[in-house]
BAFI-3210 file (N, C-alpha, C; in Angstrom, 3 decimals, decimal comma, padded with zeros to 6 digits):
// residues 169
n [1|2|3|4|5|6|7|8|9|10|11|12|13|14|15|16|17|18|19|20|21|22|23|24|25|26|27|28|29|30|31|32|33|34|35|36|37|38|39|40|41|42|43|44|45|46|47|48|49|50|51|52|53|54|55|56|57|58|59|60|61|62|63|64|65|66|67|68|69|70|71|72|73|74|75|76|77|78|79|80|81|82|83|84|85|86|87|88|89|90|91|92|93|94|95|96|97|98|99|100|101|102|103|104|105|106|107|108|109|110|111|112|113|114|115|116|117|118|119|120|121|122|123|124|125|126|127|128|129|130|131|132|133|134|135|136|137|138|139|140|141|142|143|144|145|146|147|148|149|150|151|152|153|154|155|156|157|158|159|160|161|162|163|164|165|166|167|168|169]
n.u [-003,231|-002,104|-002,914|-001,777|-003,561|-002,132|-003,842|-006,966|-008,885|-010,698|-008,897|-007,686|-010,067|-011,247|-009,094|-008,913|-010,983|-009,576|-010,387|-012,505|-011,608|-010,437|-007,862|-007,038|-007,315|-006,623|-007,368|-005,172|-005,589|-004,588|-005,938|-007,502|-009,891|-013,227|-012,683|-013,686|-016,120|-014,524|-013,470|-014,891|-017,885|-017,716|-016,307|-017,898|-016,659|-017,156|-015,550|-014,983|-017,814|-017,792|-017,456|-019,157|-021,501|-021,617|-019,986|-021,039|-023,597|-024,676|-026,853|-026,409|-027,976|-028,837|-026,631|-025,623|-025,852|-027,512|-026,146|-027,164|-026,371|-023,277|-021,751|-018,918|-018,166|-017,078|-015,405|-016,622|-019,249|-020,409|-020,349|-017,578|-017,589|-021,044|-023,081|-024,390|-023,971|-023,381|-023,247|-022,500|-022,473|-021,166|-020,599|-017,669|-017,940|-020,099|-019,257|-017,079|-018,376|-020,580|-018,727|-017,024|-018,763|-018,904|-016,403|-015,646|-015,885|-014,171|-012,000|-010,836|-008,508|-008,561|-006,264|-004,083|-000,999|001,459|005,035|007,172|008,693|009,849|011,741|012,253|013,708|011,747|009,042|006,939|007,079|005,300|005,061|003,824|002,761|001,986|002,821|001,902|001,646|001,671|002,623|003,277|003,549|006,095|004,945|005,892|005,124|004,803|007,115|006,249|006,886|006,132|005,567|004,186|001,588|001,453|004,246|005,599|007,658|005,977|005,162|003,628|002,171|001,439|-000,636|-001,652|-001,871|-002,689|-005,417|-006,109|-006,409|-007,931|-010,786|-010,762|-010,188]
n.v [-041,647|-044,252|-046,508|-049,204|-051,514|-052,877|-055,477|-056,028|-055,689|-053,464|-051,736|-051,349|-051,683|-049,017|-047,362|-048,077|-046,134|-043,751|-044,263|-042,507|-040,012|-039,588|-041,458|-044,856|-047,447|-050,567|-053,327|-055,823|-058,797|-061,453|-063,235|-066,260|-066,112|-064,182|-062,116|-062,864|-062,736|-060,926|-060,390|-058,552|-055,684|-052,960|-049,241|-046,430|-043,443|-039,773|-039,195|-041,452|-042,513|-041,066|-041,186|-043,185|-042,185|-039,663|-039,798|-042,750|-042,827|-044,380|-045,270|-045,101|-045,871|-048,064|-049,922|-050,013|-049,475|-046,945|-045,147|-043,709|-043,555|-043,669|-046,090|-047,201|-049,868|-050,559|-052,894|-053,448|-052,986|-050,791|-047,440|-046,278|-044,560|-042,885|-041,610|-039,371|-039,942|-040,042|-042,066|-044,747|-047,951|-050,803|-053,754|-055,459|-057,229|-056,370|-054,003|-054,302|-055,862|-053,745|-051,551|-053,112|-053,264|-050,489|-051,357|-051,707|-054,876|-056,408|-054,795|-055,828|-057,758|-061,261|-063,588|-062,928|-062,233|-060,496|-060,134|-059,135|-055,595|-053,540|-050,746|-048,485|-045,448|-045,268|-046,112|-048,160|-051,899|-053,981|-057,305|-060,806|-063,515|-065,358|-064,938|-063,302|-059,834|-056,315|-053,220|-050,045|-046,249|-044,289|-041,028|-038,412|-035,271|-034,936|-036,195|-038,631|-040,125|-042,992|-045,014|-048,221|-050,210|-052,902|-053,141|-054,008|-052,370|-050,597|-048,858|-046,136|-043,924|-040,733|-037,915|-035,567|-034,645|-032,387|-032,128|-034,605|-034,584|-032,158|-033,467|-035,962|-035,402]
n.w [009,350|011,208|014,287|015,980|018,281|021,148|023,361|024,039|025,961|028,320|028,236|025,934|023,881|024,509|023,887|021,252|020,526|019,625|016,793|016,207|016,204|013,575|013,166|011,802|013,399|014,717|016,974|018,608|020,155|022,584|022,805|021,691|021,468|022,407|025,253|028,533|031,460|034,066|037,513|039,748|040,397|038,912|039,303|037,839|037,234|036,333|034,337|032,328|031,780|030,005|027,491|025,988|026,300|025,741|022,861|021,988|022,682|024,335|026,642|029,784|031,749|030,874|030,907|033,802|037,401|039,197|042,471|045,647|047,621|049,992|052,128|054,090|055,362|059,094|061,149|063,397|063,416|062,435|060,774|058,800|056,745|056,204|053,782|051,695|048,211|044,640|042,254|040,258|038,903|037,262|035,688|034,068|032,558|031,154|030,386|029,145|026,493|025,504|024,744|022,878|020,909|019,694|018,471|015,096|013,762|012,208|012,715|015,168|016,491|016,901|018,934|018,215|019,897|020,706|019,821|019,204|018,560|015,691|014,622|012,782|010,400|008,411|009,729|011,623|012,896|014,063|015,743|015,406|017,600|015,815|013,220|011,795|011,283|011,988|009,847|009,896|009,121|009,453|010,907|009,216|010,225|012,908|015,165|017,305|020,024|022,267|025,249|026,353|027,903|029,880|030,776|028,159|026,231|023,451|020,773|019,934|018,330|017,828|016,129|016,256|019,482|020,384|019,285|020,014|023,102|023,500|022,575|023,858|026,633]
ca.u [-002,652|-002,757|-002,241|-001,914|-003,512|-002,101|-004,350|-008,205|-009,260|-011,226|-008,103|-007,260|-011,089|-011,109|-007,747|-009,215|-012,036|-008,851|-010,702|-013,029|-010,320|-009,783|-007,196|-007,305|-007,328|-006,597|-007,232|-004,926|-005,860|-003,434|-006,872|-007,523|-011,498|-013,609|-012,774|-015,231|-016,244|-013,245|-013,405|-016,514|-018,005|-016,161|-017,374|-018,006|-015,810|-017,591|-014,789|-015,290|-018,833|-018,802|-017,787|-020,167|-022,772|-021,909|-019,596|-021,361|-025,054|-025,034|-027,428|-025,760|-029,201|-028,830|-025,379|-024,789|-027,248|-026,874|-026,520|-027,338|-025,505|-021,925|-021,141|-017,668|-018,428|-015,664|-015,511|-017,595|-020,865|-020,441|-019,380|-015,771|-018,628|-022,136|-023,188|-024,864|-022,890|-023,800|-022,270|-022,785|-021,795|-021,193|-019,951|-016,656|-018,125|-021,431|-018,820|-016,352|-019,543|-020,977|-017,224|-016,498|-019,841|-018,164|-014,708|-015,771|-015,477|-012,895|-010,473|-010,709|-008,382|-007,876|-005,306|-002,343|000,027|002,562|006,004|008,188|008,391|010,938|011,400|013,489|013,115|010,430|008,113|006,943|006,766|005,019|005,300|002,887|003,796|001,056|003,375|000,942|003,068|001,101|003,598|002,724|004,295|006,406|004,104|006,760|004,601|005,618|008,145|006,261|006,475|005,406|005,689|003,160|000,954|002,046|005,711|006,353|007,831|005,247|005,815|002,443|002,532|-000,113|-000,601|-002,223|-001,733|-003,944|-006,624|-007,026|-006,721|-009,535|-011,637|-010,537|-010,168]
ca.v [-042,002|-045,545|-047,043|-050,772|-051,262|-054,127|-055,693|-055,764|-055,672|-052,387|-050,299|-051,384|-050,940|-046,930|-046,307|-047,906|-044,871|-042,956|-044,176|-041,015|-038,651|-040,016|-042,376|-045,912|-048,592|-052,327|-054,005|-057,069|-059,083|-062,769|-064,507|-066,532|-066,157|-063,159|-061,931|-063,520|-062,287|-060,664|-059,865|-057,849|-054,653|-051,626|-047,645|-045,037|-042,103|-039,037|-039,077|-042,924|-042,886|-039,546|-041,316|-044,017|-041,239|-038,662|-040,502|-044,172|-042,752|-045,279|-044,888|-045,178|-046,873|-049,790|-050,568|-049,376|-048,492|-045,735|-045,592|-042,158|-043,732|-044,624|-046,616|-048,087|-050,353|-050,870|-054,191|-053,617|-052,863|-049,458|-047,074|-045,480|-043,297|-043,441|-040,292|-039,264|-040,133|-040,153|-042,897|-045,713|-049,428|-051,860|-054,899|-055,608|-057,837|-054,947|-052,577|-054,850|-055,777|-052,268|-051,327|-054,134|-052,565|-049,674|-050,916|-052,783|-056,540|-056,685|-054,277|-056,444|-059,464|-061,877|-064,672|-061,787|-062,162|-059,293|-061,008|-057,593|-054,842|-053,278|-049,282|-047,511|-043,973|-044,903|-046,705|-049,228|-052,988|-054,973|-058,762|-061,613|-064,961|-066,195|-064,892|-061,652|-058,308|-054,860|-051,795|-047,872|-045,867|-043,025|-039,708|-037,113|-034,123|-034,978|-037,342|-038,891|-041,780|-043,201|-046,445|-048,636|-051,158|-054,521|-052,959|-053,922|-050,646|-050,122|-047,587|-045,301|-043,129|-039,726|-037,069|-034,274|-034,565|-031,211|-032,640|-035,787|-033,635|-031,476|-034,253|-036,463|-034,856]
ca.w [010,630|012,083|015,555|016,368|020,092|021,959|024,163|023,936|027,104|028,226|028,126|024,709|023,512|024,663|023,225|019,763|020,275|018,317|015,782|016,132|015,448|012,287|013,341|011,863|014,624|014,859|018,089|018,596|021,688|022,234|023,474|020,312|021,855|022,807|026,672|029,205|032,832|034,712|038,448|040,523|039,580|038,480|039,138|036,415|037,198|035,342|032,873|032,284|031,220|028,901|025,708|026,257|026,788|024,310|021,518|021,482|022,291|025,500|028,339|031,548|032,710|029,565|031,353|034,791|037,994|040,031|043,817|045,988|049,294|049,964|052,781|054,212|057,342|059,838|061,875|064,431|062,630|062,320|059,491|058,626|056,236|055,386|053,680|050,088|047,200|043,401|041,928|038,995|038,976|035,952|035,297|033,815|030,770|030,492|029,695|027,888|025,466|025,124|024,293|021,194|019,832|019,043|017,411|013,543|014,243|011,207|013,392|016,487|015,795|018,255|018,553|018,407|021,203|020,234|019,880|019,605|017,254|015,160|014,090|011,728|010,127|007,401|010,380|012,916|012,484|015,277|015,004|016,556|017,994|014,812|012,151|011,895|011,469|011,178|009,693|010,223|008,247|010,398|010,968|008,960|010,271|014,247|015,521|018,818|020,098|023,201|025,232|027,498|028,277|030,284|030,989|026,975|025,016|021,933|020,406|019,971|017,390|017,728|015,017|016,318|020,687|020,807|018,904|021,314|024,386|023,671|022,227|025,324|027,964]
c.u [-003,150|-001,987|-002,660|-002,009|-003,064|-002,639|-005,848|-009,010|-009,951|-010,359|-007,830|-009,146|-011,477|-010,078|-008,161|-010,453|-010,919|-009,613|-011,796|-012,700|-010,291|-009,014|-007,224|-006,761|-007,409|-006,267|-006,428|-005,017|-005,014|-004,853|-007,323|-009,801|-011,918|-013,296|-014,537|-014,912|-014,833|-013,718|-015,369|-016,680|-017,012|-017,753|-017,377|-017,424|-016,697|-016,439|-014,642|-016,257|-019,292|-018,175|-018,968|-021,654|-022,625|-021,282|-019,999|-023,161|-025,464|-025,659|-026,831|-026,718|-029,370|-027,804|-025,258|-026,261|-026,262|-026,975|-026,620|-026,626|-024,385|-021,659|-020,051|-017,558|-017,628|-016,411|-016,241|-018,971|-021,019|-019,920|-018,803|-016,707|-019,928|-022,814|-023,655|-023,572|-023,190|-022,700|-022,559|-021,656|-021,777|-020,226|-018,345|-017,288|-019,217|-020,526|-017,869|-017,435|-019,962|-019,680|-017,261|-017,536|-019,490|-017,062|-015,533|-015,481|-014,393|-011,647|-010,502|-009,598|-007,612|-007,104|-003,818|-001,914|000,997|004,203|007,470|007,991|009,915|010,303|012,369|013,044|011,777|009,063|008,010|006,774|006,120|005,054|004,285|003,632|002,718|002,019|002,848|001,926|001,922|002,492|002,871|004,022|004,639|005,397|005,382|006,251|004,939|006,208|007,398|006,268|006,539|005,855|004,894|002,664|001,751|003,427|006,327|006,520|007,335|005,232|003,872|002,493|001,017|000,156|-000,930|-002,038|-003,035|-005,078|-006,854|-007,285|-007,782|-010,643|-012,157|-010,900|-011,258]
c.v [-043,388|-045,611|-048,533|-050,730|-052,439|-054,572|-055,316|-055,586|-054,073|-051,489|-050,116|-051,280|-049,780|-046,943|-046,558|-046,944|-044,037|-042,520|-042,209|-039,669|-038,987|-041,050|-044,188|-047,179|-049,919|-052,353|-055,330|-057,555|-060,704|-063,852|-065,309|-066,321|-064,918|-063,079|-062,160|-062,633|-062,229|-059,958|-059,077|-056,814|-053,599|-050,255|-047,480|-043,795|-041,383|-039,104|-040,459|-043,029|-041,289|-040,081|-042,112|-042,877|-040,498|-039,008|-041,547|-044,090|-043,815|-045,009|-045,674|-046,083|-048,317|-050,562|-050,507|-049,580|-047,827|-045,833|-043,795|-041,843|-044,514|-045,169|-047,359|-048,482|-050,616|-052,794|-054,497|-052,734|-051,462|-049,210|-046,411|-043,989|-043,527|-042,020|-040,351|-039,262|-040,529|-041,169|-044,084|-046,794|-049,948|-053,404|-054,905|-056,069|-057,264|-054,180|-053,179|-055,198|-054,919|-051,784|-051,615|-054,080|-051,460|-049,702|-052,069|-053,984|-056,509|-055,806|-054,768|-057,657|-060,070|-063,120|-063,937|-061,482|-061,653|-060,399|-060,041|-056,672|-054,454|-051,308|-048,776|-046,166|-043,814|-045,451|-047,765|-050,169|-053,777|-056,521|-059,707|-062,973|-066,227|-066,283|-063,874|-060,734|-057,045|-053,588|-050,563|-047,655|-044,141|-041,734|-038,482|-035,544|-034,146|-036,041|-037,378|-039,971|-042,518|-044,472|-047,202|-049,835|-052,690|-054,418|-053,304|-052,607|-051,416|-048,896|-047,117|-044,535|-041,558|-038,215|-035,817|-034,232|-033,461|-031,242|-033,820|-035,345|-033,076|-032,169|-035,628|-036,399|-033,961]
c.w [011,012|013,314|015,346|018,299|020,106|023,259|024,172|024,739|027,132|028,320|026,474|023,502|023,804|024,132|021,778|019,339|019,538|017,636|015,171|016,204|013,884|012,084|012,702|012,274|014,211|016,230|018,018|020,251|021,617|022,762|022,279|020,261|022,828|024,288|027,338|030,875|033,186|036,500|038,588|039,160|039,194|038,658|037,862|036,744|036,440|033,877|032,101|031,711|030,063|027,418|025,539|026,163|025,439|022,795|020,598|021,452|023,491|026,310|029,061|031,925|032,208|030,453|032,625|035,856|039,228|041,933|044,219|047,370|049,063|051,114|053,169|055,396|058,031|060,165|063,082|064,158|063,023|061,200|059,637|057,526|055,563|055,041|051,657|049,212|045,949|042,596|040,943|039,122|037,732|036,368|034,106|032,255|030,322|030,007|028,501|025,914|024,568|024,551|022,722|020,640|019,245|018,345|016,517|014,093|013,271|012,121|014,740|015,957|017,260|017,916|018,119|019,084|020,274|020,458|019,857|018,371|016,789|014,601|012,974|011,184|009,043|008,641|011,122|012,678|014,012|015,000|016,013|016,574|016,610|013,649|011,300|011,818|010,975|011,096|009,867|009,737|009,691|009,981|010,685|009,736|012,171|014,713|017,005|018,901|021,527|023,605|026,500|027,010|028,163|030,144|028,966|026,619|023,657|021,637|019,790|019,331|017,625|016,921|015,633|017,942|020,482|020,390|019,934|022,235|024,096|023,298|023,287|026,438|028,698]
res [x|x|x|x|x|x|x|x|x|x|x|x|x|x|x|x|x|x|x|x|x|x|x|x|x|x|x|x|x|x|x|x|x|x|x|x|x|x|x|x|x|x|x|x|x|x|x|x|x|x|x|x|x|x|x|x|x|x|x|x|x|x|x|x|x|x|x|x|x|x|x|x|x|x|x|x|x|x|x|x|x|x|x|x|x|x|x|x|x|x|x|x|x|x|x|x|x|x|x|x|x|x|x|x|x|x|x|x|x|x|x|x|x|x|x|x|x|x|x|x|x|x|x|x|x|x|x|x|x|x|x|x|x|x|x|x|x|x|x|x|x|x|x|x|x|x|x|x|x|x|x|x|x|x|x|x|x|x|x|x|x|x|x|x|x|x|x|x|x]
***
């Protein structure tokens, strides 16, 4: 089974975690140079930091720190809620980092801005604006196929659905 992710960014480094199905992953990202600082912090959702924790072996405390109070102050120096709240912060380029430690540097490739793809009944062709093309060969055993990220239709190919769900989710 292969997938081609488009987009390297931290959605497109968790979706190349596949790889730990079995799956074999290529990241293409169009930046021809590693992603740098993006925006503030970001939470940790519990379902956010449990591959990191139990798939990659990450401490939460290496990356993240924890808070035990949430506050949301109105405009007149008061709060809308200030009340206990368990909760974990990171950084955008701590997690992007910690991330592209887990996918092979050889299946990262950057400088691949997607340019369109093509399908037919033996498989998928994607094409780059470099002159790059990765094929996948159609999955005979289930016909799925999927379509997302950045409003383009890519076509997503997944072998087993009930194996990622329970490994996932």
């Amino acid at each position: 089974m292969q997938a081609a992710i488009i987009g390297g960014s931290l959605g497109g480094l968790t979706a190349a975690l596949l790889r730990d199905l079995g799956i074999s992953v290529d990241v293409y990202e169009r930046s021809p140079l590693e992603l740098v600082q993006r925006g503030a912090g970001i939470g940790f959702l519990p379902g956010s930091q449990r591959y990191l924790v139990e798939g990659a072996g990450i401490s939460l405390d290496a990356i993240s720190v924890a808070t035990s109070r949430l506050r949301y102050p109105t405009h007149d120096a008061g709060f809308a809620y200030d009340g206990p709240h368990q909760y974990r912060f990171s950084s955008w380029a701590t997690v992007y980092r910690e991330l592209l430690t887990c996918v092979p540097l050889d299946t990262y490739h950057l400088g691949h801005e997607m340019a369109g793809r093509g399908e037919n009944s033996t498989g998928i062709t994607v094409r780059f604006t470099n002159g790059a093309a990765k094929r996948a060969a159609r999955d005979t055993t289930r016909n799925s196929t999927k379509t997302g990220h950045r409003g383009i239709r890519v076509a997503i190919r997944i072998a087993r659905p009930e194996l990622i769900n329970a490994k996932l989710m």
